[in-house]
PAGUZA-599518 format. One record per residue: residue in one letter; x, y negated, z of N, C-alpha, C, CB in turn. Coordinates in steps of 0.001 Angstrom, whole numbers, padded with zeros to 6 digits, always signed. Each point is the difference from the previous one (the first is absolute). Glycine has a CB too. Example, Ala and Ser with C-alpha at 12.3 -4.5 7.8 and 13.67 -1.06 7.14 Angstrom:
<rs>
A+013190+005690+007800-000890-001190+000000+000900-001200+000000-001892+001173+001246 S+001542-002223-001966+000820-001190+000060-000770-001090+000730+001184+000628-002145 
</rs>
This chain:
<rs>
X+099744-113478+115242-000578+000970-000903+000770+000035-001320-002243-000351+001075 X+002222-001039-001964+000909+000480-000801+001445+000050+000134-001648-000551-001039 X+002523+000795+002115+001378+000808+000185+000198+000791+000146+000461-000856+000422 X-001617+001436+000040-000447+001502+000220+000425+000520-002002-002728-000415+002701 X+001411-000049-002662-000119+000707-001398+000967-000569-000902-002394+000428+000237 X+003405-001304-000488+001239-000093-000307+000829+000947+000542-000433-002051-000281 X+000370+002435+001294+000863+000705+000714-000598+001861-000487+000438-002469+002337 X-002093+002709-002659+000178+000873-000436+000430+000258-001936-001479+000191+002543 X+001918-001235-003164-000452+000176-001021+001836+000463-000154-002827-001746-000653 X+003448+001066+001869+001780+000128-000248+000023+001643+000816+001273-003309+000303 X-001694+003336+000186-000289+001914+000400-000366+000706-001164-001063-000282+002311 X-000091-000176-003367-000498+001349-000754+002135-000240-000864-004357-000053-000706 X+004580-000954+000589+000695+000071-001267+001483+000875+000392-001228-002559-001030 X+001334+002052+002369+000964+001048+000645+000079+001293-000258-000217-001222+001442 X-000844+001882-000511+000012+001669+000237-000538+000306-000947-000129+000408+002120 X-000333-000669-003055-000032+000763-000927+001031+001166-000750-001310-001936+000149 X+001520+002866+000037+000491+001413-000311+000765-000536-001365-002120+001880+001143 X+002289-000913-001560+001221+000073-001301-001954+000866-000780+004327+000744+001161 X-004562-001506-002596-000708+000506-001219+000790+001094+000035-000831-001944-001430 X+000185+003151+000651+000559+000790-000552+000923-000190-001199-001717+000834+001046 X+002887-000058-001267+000900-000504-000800-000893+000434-001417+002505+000205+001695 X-002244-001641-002800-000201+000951-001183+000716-001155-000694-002398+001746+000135 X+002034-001814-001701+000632-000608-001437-000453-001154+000479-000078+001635-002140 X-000049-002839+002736-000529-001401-000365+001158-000664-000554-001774-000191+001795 X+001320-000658-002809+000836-000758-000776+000591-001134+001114-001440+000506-002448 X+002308-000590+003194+000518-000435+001292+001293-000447+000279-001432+001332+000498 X+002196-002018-000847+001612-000073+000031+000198-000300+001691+000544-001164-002860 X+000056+002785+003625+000170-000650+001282+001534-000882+000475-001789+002089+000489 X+001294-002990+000448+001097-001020+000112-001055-001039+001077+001677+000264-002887 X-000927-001420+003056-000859-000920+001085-000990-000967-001070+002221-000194+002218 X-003024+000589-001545-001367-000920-000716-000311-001348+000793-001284+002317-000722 X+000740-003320+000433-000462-001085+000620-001437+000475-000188+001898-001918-000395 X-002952+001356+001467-000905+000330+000318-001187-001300+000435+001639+002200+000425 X-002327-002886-001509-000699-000706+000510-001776-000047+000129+002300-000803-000621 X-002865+000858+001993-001387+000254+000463-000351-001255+000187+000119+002133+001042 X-001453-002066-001602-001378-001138+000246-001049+000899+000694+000244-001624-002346 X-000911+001207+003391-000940+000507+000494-001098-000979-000141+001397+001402+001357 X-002795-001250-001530-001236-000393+000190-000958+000296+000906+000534-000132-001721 X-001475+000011+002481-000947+000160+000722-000742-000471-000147+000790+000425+000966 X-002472+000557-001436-000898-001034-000022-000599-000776+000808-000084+001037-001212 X-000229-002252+001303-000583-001107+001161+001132-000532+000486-002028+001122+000820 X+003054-001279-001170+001372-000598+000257-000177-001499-000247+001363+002140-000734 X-001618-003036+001635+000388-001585-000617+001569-000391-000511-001865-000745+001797 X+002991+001701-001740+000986-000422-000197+000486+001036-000475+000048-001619+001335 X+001313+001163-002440+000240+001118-000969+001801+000520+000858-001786-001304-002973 X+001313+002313+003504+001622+000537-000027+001057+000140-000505-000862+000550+000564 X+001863-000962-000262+001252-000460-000878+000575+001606+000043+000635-003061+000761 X-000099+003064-002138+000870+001286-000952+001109+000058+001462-000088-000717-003594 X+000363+001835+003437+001407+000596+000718+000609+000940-000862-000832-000148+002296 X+002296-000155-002538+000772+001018-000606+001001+000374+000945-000410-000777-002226 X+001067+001925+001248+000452+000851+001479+001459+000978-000823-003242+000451+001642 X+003810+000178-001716+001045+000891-000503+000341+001583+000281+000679-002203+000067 X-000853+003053-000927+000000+001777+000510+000693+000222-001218-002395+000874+001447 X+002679+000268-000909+000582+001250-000598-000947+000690-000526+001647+000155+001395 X-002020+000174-002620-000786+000738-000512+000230+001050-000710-000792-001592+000223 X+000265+002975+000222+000517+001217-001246-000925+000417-000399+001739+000841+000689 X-001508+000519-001630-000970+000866-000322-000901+000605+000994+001453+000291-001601 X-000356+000120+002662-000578+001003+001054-001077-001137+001207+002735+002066-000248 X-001860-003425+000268-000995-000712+000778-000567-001518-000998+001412+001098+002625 X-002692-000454-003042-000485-000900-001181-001427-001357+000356+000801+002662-001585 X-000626-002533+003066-001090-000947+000392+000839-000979+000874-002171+001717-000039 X+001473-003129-000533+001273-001033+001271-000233-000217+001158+000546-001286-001363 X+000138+001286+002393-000345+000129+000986+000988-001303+001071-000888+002864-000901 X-000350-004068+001407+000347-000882+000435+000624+000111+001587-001609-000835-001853 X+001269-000129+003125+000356+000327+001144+000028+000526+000896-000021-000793-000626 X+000343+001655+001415-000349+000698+000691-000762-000482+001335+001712+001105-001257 X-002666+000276+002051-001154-000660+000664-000100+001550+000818-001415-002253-001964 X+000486+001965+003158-000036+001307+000919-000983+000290-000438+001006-000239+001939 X-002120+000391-002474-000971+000865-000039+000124+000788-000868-001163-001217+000807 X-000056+002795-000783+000364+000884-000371-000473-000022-001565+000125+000971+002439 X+000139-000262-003383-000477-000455-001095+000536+002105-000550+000393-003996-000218 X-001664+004174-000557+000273+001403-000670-000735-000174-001255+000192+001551+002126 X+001058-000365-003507-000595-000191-001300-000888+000937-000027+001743-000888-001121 X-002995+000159+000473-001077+000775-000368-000137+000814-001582-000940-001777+001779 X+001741+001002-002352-000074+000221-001565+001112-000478-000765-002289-000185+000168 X+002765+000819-000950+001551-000900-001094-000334+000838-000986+002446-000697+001480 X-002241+000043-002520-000137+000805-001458+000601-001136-001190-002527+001603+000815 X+003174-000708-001936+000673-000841-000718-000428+000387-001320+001851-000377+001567 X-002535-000719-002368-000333+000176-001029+000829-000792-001154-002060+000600+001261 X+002856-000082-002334+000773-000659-000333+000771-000749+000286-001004+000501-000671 X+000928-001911+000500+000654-001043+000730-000643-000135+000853+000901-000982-001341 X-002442+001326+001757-000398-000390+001265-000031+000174+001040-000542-000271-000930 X+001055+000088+002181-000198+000400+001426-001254-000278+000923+002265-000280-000288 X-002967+000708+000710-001121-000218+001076+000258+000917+001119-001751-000643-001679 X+001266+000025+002465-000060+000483+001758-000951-000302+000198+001796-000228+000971 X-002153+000809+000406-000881-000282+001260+000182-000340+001243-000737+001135-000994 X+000793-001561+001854+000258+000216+001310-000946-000320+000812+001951-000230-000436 X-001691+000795+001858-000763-000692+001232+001197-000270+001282-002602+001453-000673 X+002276-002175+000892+000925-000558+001463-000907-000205+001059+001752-001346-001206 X-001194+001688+002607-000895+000048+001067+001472-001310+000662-001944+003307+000229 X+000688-004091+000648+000807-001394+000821-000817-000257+001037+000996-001273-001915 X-000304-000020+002144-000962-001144+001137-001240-000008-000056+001408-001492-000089 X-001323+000994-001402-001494-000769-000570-000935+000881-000300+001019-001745-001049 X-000987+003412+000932-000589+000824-000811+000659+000741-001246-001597-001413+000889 X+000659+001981-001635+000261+000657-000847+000206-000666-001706-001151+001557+001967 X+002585-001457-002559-000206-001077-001597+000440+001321-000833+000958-003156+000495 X-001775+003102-001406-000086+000853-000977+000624-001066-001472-002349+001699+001457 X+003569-000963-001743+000252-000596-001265-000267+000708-000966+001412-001091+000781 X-001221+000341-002152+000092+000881-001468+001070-000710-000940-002687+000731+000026 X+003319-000274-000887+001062-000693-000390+000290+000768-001681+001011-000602+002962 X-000868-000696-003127+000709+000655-001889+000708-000766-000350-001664+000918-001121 X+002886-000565+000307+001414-000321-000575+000135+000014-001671+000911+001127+002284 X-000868-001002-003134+000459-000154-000867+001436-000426-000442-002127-000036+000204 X+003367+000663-000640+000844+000240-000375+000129-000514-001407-000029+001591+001684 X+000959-002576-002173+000777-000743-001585+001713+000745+000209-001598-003247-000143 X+002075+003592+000797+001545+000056-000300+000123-000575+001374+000633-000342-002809 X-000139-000707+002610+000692-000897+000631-001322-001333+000818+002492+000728-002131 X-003365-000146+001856-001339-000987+000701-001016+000773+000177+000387-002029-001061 X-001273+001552+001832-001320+000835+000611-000794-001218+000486+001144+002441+000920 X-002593-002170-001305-001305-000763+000795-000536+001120+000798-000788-001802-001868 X+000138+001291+002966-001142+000858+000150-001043-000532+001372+001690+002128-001154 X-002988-001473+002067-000341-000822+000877-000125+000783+000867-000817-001564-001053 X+000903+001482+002275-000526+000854+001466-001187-000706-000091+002087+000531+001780 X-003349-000015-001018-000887-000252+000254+000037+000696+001768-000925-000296-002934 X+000634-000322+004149-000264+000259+001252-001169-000414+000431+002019-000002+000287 X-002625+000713+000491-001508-000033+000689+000425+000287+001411-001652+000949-002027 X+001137-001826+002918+000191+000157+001428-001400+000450+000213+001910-001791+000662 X-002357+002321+001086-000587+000192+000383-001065-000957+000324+001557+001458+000166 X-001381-002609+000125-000590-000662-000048-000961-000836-000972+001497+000606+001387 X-001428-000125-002756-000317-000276-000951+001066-001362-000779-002452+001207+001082 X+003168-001710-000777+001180-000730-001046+000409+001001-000490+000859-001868+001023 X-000208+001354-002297+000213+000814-001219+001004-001471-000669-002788+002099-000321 X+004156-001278+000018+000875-000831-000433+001001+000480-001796-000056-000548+003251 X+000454+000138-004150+000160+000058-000959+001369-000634-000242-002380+000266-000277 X+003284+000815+000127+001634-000294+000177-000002+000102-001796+001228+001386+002965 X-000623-001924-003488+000647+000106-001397+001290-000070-000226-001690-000797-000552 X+002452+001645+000300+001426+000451-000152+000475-000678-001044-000256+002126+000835 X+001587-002607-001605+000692-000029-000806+001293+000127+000298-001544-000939-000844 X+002562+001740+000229+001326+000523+000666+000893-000116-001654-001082+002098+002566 X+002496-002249-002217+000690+000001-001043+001487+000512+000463-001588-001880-001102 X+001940+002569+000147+001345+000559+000537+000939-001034-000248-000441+002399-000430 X+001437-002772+001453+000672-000815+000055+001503+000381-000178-001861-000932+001169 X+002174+002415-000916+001338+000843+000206+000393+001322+000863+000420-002184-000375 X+000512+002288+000736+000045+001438+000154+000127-000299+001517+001128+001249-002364 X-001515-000141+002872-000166+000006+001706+001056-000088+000580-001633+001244+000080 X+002092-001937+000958+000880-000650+000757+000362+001586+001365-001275-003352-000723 
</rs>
């Protein structure tokens, strides 16, 4: 169960679409990318994974490993520096509905996915990313 939902949380971050392009304060180039996830009722704390992308204007959400299930954007909107999405992905396990927000510094960004499975788990990704250089 939870590889599943590891496995959907590296799907929402994938297919996720390109935000609409606009002004975010954003220097694109390769960012480092490091996630903490939580779950509540978890006896054990999941260890951070970082990871490395290419990040631009045009594609402003990070997007981790790739995964077969289907996943479609429900929502992207950019408010200032901020980015939020929506998604839903259809899989194995059912149906995970994410939500996601970004915040944009230049050269750094926080922000958290929040995912809800069908089953009622509900998991809490927290982003921190830093530009490291220019895309390879």
């Amino acid at each position: 169960m939870l590889k599943r939902l590891f496995l959907s949380l590296g799907l929402v971050m994938l297919l996720i679409t390109s935000v609409e392009a606009g002004s975010v304060d954003m220097k694109d180039g390769l960012w480092e990318i490091t996630t903490t996830a939580e779950m509540a009722g978890m006896p054990f704390q999941i260890p951070p994974m970082t990871f490395t992308q290419c990040i631009t204007q045009q594609d402003l959400v990070p997007q981790e490993a790739q995964s077969s299930n289907e996943c479609s954007m429900t929502d992207n909107r950019i408010n200032g520096n901020t980015v939020t999405w929506s998604v839903v992905c259809k899989g194995e396990g059912g149906a995970t509905r994410g939500d996601g927000t970004i915040t944009y510094h230049g050269d750094s960004f926080e922000g958290n996915m929040t995912m809800a499975m069908e089953q009622g788990m509900q998991m809490t990704n927290h982003m921190k990313g830093r530009r490291i250089g220019a895309c390879k």
